[in-house]
C-alpha positions as CSV (number, residue, x, y, z in Angstrom):
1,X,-8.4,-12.9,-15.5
2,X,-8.8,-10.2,-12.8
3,X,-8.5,-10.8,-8.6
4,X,-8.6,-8.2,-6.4
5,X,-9.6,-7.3,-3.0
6,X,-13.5,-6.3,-3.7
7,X,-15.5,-8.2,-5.9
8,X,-16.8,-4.8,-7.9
9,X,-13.5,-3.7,-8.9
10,X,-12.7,-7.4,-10.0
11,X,-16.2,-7.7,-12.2
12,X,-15.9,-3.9,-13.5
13,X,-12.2,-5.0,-14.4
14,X,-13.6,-8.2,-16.3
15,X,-16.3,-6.5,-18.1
16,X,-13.5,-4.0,-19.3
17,X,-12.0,-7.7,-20.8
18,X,-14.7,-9.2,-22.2
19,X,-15.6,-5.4,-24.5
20,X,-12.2,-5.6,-25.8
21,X,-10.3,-3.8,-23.9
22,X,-6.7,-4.9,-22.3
23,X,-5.0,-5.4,-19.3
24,X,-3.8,-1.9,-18.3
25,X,-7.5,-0.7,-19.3
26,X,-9.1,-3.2,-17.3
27,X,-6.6,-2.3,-14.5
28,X,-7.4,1.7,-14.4
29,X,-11.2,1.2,-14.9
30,X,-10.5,-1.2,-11.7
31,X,-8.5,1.1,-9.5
32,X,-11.1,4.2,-9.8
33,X,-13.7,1.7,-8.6
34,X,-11.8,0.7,-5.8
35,X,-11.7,4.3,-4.5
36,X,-15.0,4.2,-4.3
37,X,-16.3,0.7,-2.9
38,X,-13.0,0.7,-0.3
39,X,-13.0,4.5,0.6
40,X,-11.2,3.1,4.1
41,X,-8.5,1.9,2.5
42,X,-7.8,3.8,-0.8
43,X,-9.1,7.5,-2.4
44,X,-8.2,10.0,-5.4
45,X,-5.4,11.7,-2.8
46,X,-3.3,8.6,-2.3
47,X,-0.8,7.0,-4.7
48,X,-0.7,4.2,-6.8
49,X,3.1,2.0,-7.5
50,X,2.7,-0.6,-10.2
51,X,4.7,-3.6,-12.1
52,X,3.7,-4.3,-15.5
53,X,4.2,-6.8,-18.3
54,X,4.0,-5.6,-21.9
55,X,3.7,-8.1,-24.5
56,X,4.4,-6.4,-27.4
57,X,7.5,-4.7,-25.7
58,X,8.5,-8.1,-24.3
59,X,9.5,-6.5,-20.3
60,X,8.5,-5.5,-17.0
61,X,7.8,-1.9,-16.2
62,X,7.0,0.4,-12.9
63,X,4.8,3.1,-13.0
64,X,5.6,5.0,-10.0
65,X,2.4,6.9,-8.9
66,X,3.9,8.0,-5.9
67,X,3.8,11.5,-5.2
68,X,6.7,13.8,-3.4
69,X,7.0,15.7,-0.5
70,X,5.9,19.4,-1.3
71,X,8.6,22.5,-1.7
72,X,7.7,23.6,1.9
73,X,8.4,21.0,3.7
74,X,11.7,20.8,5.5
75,X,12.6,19.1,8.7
76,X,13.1,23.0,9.2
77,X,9.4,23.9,8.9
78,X,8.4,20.8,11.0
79,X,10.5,21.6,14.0
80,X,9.1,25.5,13.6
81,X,5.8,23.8,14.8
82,X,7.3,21.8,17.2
83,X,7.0,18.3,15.9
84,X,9.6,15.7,15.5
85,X,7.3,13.2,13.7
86,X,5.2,14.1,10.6
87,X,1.9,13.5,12.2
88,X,-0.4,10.4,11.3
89,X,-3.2,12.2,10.1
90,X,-4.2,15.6,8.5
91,X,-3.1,18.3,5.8
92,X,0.6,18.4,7.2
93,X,1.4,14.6,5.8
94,X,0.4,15.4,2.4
95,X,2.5,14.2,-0.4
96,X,1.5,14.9,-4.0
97,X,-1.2,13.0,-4.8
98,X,-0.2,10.3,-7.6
99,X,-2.7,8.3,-8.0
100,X,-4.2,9.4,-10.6
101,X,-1.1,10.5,-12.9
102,X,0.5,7.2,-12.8
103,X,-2.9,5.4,-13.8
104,X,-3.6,7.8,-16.8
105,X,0.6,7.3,-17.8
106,X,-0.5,3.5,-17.6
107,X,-3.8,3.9,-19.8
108,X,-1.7,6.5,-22.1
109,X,1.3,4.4,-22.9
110,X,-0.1,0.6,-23.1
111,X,-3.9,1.2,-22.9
112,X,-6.6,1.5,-25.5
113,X,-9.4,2.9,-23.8
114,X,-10.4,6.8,-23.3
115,X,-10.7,8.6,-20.3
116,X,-14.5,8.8,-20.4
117,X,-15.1,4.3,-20.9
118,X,-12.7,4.0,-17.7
119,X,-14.4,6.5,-15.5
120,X,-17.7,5.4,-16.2
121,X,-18.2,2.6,-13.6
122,X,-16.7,4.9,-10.7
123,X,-18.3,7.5,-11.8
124,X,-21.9,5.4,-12.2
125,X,-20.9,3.8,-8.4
126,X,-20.0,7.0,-6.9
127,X,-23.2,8.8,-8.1
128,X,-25.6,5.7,-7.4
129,X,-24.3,4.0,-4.0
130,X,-22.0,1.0,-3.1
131,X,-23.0,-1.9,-0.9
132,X,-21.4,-0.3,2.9
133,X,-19.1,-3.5,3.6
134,X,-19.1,-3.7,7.7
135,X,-15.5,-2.5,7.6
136,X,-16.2,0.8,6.2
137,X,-19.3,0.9,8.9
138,X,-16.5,0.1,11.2
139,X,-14.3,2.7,10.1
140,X,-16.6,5.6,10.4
141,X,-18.1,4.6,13.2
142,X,-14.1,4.9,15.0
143,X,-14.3,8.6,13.7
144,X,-17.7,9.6,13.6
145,X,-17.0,11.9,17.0
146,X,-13.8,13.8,15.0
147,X,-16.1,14.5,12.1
148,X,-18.6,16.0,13.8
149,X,-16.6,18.0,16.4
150,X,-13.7,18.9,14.4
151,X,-13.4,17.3,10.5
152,X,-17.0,18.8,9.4
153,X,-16.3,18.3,5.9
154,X,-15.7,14.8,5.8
155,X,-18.8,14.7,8.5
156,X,-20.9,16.0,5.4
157,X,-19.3,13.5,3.1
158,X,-19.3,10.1,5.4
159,X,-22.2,10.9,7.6
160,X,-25.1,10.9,5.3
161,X,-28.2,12.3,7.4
162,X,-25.7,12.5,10.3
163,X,-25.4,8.9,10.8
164,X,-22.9,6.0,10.0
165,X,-24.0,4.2,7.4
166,X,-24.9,0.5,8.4
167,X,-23.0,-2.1,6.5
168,X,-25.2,-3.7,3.5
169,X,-27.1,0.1,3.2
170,X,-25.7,2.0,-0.1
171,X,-23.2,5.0,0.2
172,X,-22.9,7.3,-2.5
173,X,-20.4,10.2,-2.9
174,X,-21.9,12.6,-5.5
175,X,-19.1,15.4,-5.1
176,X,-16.4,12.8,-6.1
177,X,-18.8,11.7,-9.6
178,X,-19.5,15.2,-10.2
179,X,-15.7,16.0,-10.2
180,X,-14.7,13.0,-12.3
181,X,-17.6,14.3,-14.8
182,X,-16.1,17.6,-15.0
183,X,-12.1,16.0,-15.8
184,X,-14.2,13.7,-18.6
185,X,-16.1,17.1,-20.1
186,X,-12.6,19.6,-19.8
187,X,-10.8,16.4,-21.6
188,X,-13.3,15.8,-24.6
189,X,-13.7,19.7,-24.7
190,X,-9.8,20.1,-25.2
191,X,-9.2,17.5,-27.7
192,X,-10.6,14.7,-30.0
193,X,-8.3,12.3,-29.7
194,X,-7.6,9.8,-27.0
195,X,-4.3,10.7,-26.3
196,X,-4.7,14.5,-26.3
197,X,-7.7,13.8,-23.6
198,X,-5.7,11.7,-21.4
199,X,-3.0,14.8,-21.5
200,X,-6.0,17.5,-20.8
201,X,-7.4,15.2,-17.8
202,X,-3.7,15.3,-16.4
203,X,-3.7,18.9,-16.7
204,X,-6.9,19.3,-15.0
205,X,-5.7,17.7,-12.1
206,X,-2.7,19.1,-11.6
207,X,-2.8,22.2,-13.2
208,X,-6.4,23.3,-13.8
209,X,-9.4,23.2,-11.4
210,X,-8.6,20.2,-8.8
211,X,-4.7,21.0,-8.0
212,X,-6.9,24.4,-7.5
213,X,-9.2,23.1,-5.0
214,X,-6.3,21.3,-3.1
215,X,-3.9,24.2,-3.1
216,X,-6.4,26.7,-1.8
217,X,-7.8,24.0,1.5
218,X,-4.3,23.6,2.2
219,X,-3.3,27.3,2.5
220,X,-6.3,28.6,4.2
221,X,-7.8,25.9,6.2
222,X,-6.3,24.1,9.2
223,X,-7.5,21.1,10.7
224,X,-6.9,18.6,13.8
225,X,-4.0,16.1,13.8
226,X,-2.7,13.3,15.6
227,X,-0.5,15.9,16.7
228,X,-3.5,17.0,19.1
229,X,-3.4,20.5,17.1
230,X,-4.6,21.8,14.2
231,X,-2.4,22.8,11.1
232,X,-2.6,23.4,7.5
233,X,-1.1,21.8,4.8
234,X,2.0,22.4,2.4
235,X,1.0,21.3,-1.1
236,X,0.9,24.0,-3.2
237,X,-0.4,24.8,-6.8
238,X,3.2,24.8,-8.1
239,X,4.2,21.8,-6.2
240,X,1.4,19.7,-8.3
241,X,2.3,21.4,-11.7
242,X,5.7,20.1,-11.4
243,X,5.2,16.5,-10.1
244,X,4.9,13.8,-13.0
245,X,4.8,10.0,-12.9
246,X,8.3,8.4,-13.6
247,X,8.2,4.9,-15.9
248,X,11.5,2.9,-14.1
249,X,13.2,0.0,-14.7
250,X,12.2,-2.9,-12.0
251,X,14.7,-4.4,-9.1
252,X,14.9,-8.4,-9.7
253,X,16.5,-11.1,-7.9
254,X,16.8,-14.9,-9.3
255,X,15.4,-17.5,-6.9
256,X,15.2,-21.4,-8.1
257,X,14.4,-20.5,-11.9
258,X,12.3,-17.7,-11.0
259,X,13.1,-13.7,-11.6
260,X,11.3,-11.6,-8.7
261,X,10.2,-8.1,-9.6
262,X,10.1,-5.2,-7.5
263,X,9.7,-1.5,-7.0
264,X,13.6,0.3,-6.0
265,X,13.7,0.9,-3.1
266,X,11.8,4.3,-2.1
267,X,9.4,1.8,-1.6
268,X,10.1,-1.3,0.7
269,X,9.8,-4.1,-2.8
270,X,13.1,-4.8,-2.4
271,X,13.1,-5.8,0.9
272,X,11.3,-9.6,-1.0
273,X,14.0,-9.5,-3.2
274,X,16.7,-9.4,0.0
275,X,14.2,-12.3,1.6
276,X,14.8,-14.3,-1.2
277,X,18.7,-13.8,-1.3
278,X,19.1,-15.0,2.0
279,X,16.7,-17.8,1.9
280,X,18.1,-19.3,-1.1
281,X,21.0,-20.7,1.0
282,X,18.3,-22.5,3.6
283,X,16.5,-26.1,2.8
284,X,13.1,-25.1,2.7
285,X,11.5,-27.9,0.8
286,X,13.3,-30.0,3.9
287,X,11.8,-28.3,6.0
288,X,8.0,-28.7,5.8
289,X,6.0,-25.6,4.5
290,X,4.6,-23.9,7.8
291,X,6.3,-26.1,10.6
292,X,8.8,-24.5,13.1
293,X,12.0,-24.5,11.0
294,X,10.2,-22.8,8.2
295,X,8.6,-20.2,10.1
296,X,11.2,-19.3,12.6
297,X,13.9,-19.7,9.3
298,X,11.5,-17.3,7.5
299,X,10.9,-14.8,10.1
300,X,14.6,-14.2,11.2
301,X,15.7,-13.6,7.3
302,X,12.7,-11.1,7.2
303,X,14.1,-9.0,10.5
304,X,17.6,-8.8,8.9
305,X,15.9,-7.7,5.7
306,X,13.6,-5.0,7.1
307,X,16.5,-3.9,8.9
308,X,18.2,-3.0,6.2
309,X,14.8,-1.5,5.1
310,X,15.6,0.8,7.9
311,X,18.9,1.7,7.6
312,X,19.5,2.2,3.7
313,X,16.1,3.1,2.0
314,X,14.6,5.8,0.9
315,X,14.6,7.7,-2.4
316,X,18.4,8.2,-2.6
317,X,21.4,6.8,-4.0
318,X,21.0,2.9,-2.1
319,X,23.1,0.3,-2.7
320,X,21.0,-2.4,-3.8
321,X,23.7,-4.2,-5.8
322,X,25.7,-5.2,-2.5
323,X,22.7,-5.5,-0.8
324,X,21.7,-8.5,-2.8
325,X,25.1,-9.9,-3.3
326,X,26.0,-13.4,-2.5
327,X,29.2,-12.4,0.0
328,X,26.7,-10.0,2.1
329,X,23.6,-12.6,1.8
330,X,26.4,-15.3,3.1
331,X,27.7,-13.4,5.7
332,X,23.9,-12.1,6.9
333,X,22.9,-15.4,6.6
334,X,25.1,-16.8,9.5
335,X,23.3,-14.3,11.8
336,X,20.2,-16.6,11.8
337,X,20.6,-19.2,14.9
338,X,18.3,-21.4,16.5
339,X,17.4,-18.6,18.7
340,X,14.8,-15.3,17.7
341,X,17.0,-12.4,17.7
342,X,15.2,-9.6,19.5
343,X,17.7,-7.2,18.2
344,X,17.4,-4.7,15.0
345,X,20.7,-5.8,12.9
346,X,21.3,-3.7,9.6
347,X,24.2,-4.8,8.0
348,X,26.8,-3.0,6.6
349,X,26.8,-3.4,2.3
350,X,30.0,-2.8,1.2
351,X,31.7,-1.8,4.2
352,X,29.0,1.1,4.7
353,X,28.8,2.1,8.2
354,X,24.8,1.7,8.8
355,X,22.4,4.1,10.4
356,X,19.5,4.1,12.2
357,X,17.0,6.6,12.8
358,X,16.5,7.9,17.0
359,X,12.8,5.8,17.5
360,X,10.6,7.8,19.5
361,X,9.4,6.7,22.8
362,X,5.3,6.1,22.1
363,X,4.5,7.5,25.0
364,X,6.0,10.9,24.6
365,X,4.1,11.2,21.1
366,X,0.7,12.8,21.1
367,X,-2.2,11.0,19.5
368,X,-0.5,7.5,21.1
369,X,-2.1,5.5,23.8
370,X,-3.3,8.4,26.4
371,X,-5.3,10.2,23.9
372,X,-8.8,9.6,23.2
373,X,-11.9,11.0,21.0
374,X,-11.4,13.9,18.6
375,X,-8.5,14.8,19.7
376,X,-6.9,11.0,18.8
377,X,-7.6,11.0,15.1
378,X,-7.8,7.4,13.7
379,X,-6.0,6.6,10.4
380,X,-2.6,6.6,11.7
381,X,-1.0,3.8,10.2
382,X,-2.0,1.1,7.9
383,X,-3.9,-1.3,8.8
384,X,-5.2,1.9,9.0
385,X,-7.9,2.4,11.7
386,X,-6.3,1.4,15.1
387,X,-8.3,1.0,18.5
388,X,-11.5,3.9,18.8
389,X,-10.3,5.0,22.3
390,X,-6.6,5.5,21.6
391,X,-5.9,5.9,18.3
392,X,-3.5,3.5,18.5
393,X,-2.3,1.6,15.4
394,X,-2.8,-2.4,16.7
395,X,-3.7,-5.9,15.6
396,X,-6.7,-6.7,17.9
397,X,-6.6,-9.2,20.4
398,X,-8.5,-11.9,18.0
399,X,-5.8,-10.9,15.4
400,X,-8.1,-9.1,13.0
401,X,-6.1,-6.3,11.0
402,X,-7.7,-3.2,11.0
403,X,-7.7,-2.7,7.5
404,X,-5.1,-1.8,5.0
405,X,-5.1,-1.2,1.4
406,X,-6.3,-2.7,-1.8
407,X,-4.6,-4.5,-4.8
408,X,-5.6,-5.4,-8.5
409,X,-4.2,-7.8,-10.7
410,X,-4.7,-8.7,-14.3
411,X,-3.8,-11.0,-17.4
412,X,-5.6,-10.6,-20.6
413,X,-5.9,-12.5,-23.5
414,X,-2.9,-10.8,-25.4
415,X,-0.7,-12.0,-22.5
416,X,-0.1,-8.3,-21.0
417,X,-0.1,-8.3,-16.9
418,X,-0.5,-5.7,-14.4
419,X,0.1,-6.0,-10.7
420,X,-1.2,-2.8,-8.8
421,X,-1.8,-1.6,-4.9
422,X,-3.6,1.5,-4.6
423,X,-3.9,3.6,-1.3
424,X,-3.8,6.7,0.5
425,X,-5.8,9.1,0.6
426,X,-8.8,7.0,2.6
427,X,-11.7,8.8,4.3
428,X,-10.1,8.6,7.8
429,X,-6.3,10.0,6.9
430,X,-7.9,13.9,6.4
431,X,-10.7,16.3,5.9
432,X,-12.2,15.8,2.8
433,X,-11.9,19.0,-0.1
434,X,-15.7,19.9,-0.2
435,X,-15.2,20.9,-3.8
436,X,-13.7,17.7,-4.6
437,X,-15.4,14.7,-2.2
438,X,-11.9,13.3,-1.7
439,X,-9.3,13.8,1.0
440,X,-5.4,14.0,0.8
441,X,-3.2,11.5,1.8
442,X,-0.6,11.1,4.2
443,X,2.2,9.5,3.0
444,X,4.4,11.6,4.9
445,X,4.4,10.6,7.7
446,X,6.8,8.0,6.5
447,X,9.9,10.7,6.1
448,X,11.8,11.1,9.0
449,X,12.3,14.7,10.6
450,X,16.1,14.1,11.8
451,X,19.3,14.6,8.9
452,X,21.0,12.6,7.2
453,X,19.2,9.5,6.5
454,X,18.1,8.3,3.6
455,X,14.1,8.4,4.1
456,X,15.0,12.4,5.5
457,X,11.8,14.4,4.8
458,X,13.4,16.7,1.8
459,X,11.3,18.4,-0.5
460,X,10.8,16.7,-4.0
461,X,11.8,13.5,-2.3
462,X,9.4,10.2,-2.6
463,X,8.2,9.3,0.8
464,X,9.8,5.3,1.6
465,X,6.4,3.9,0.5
466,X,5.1,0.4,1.8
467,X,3.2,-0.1,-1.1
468,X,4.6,-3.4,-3.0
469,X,3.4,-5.0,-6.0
470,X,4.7,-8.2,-6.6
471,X,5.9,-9.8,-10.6
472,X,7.3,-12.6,-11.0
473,X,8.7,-14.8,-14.3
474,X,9.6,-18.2,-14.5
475,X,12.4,-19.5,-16.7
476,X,12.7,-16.2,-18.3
477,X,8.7,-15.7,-19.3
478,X,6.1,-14.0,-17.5
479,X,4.1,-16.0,-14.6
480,X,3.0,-14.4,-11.9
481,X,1.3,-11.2,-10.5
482,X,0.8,-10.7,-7.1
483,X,-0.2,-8.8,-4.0
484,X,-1.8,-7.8,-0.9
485,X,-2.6,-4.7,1.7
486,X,-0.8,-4.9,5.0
487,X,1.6,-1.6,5.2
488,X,4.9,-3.5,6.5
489,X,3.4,-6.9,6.2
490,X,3.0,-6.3,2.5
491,X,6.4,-8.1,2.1
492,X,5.8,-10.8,4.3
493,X,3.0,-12.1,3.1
494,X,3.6,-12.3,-0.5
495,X,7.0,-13.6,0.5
496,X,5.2,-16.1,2.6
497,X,2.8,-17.1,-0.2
498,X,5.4,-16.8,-3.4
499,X,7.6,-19.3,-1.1
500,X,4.3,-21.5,-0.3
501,X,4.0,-21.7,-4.3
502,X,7.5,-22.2,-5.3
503,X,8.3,-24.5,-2.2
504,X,4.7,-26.1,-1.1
505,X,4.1,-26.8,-5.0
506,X,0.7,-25.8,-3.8
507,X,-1.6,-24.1,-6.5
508,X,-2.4,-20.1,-6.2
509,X,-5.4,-20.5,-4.1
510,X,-4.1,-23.0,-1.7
511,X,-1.2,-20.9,-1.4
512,X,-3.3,-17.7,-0.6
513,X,-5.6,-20.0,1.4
514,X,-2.1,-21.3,3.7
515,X,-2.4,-20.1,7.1
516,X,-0.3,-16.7,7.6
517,X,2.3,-15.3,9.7
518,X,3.8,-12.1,10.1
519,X,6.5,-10.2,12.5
520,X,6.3,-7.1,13.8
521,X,9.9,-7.3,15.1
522,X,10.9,-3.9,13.4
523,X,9.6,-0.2,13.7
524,X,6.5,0.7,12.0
525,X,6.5,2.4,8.7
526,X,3.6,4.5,10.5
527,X,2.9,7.2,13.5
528,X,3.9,7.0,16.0
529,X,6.9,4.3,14.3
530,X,6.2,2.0,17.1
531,X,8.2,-1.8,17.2
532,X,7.6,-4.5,18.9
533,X,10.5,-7.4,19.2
534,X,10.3,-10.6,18.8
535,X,7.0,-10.5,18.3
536,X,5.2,-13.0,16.2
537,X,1.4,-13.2,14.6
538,X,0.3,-16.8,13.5
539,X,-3.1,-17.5,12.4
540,X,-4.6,-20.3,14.8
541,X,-4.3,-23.3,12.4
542,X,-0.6,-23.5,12.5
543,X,-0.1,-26.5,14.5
544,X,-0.6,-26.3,18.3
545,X,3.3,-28.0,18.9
546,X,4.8,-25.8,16.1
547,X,3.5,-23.0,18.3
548,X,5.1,-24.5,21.2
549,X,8.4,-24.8,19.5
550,X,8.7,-21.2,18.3
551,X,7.9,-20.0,21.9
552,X,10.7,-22.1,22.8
553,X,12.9,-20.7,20.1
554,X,12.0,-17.6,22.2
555,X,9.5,-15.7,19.9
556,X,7.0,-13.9,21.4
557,X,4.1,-15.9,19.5
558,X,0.5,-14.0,19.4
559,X,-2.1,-16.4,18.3
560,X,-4.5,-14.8,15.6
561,X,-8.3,-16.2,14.6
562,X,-8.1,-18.5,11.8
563,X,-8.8,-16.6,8.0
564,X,-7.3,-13.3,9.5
565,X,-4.0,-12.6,8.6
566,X,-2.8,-11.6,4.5
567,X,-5.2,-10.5,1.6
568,X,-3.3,-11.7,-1.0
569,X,-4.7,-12.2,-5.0
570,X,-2.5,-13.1,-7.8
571,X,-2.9,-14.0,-11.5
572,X,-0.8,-15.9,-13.7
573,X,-0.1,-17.3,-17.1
574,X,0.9,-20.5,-17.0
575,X,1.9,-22.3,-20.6
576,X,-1.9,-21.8,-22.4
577,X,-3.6,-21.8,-19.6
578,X,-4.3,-18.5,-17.7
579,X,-4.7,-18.5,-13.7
580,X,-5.9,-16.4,-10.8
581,X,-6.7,-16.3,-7.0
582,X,-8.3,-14.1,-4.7
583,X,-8.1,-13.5,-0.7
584,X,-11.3,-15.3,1.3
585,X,-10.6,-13.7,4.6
586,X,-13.1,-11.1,5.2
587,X,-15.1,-12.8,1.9
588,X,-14.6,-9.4,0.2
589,X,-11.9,-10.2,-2.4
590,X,-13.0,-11.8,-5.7
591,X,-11.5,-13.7,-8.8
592,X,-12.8,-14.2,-12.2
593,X,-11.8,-14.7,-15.5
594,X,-13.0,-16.8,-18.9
């Protein structure tokens, strides 16, 4: 089975099934393609976290493809230029890019394929066109004045003829097949075995004629930001020669007979697992899945968890262990009332005193509302592409997310699983490498420029990701992977739908079909970090009265279109019987499987 968010990546990862190959084969040859036919919302410069299951070794595994802040950049350097955010877009939010060194440690470790078989379908897509979905149209139609006045390169790249391409048309990127052709031909040229090409791909990335490319933009180009001024980037040569993909033990939690996996938390994954620990004292199958007690129950235990998320992650020394503990969970728990807090409450783990970063006020911040054309540059948060006049990261006023990122999931016939989310690096973050047909990502921005805290911008350090992949066993054996794009809503909605499964007894595509909801109570992960509490998205077939009752509970309900919140897809193994899901909204994501 494979489900993912675009129905090529799901078919190419099906076809890699039914020749024989395995899940984590399937899994890679499915993530390149996704670069390609959702350039929006993923690309070669971004990053890549993972959960795994390995059937012969009997565990779960994280690949962390998530690159590190370059040797240059100290909070130092940034408030040299004058900044006190790491800007939204452009060369200056550049992390490492990791995409593609934690998919070939994947395809080295458990895989069977070579590099060349799980190119070949981004390469063949990249060279020959993908269907233009309206959202990509979209997208480049929100920057098509700031590549033409200011990000020329990417104008060459997205802007075929000079024009947006219209949905349903076919967009190629021949730069980006031509440079995956010339990693296959260095590989095969430097070794005859699988393994030894895998290693020479790797080293042609970040050592050889790419990490080139990205060094040499960086140091002697500099481009517009959502700073409102132009800058070039930190990454250097060395800083890619000495970043590798880390293999790491998973976070877990026990909930009703089921062990959650996560990511640790330089990424936000554990911020499910803290959901779970203080929802595990609350009656939700008394309740009713989706009526007022659920969602307002639901949504308080998610502010006191991404609260936490704010205070105490980062990629440090966190601690998780008193974080999940039953005395903290208790005591937290007694903090949800029949009210909506509109306060941010971290707690205090083991007598810890908790601090918060200073939130900037949005409309000190350049590239926020007030700016407008080239110099607002879109791509400044994800959901990635906020309103054209402002730049503004925002749910529209008919709820629809403005994109996000991408997720892959697969179970193959041996019983191995993969749960993977992709992004970064999408056509709107920065200007693409003309050399290369890919742009940099800008997980950066993410850091914070002020001491002390544990997401501090420090070089080497991993940027507090939202990227969250979801793994789930039941009764000790493997079940369930999950997960969806949505930056901070990543872990609402697969908490929202695990609990819909485990709690509505509903099957994985009911669950994914359940209306969603989502706060945005806390401070975004993104530029310019904006919150907004209390508030509340529901999609419009939650019942009118439950609506009416969390309004009088005193959240600040915003009523979305139906089939517009979540993108979730899951697959699962279930006694002999293998299962999987996919995302209708937008009807974009696909399932299959034999």
């Amino acid at each position: 089975m494979v489900a993912s968010t675009h129905w090529l990546a799901s078919a190419t990862g099906m076809g890699v099934l039914e020749r024989g190959g395995n899940a984590f084969d399937a899994a890679v040859a499915a993530g390149f393609v996704l670069q390609v036919a959702e350039p929006h919302l993923n690309g070669p410069g971004g990053e890549v976290p993972i959960l795994l299951w390995s059937e012969a070794e009997q565990k779960v595994s994280v690949v962390s493809g998530q690159g590190v802040a370059p040797s240059a950049a100290t909070i130092e350097r940034f408030t040299e230029l004058g900044l006190d955010l790491v800007p939204g877009t452009g060369l200056l939010a550049a992390t490492v890019p990791g995409a593609f060194g934690g998919w070939m440690l994947m395809l080295e470790r458990w895989g069977t394929w070579s590099l060349a078989d799980v190119l070949a379908p981004a390469i063949h897509y990249a060279e020959h066109g993908v269907p233009v979905l309206e959202r990509v149209s979209t997208t480049i139609e929100s920057v098509k004045a700031l590549f033409t006045d200011a990000w020329t390169t990417s104008a060459a790249t997205w802007l075929p003829g000079g024009n947006v391409p219209a949905a349903g048309t076919k967009l190629a990127n021949p730069v980006l097949a031509a440079t995956y052709r010339r990693l296959v031909a260095e590989a095969e040229a430097a070794s005859s075995t699988r393994e030894g090409q895998l290693e020479a791909a790797r080293k042609a990335w970040y050592e050889g004629f790419v990490a080139e490319a990205i060094a040499d933009f960086c140091a002697k180009t500099a481009w517009l930001d959502s700073s409102g001024e132009a800058h070039g980037g930190l990454l250097t040569a060395d800083d890619l020669a000495a970043w590798r993909p880390a293999v790491e033990e998973p976070l877990t939690f026990d909930y009703r007979g089921h062990t959650v996996c996560k990511t640790g938390p330089w990424g936000q994954g554990p911020v499910f697992l803290q959901q779970l620990a203080l929802l595990e004292g609350f009656d939700l199958d008394a309740m009713g899945h989706l009526g007022a007690d659920w969602i307002h129950t639901v949504t308080e235990a998610a502010k006191l968890a991404f609260a936490d998320r704010e205070a105490w992650y980062g990629d440090t020394d966190v601690p998780m262990a008193d974080l999940l503990s039953k005395e903290y969970n208790a005591e937290r728990r007694r903090l949800i009332g029949a009210q909506a807090s509109l306060e941010l409450r971290p707690g205090a783990p083991g007598g810890r005193t908790p601090r918060l970063p200073v939130y900037p006020d949005p409309s000190t911040i350049p590239g926020a509302p007030g700016l407008s054309g080239a110099r607002a540059p879109q791509g400044v948060g994800e959901p990635t592409v906020g309103r054209v006049d402002t730049g503004e990261q925002v749910i529209s006023a008919d709820g629809t997310v403005k994109g996000d990122t991408c997720h892959v999931d697969v179970v193959d016939r041996f019983g191995n699983m993969v749960s993977a989310t992709p992004s970064g690096g999408w056509l709107q973050s920065s200007p693409t490498i003309p050399e290369l047909g890919f742009c940099l990502g800008t997980r950066a921005q993410m850091f914070w420029l002020q001491e002390g805290l544990p997401a501090s911008l420090r070089p080497g350090a991993r940027p507090r990701t939202t990227l969250s992949p979801s793994f789930a066993l039941r009764d000790g054996k493997p079940w369930l992977a999950f997960g969806t794009p949505g930056g901070d809503q990543q872990d609402q909605w697969s908490v929202n739908f695990f609990l819909a499964v485990v709690h509505g007894k509903a099957n994985l595509q009911a669950s994914i079909d359940a209306a969603m909801f989502h706060t945005e109570h806390f401070p975004s992960s993104f530029y310019p970090r904006a919150s907004r509490p209390g508030v509340l998205h529901v999609e419009d077939r939650v019942d009118a009265g439950v609506v009416a009752e969390l309004r009088r509970r005193g959240h600040e309900v915003e009523v979305a279109d139906s089939w517009s919140l979540g993108r979730l897809s899951a697959v699962a193994r279930d006694g002999d019987l293998l299962k999987a899901a996919a995302n209708p909204r937008g009807a974009q994501g696909y399932a299959v499987g034999r």
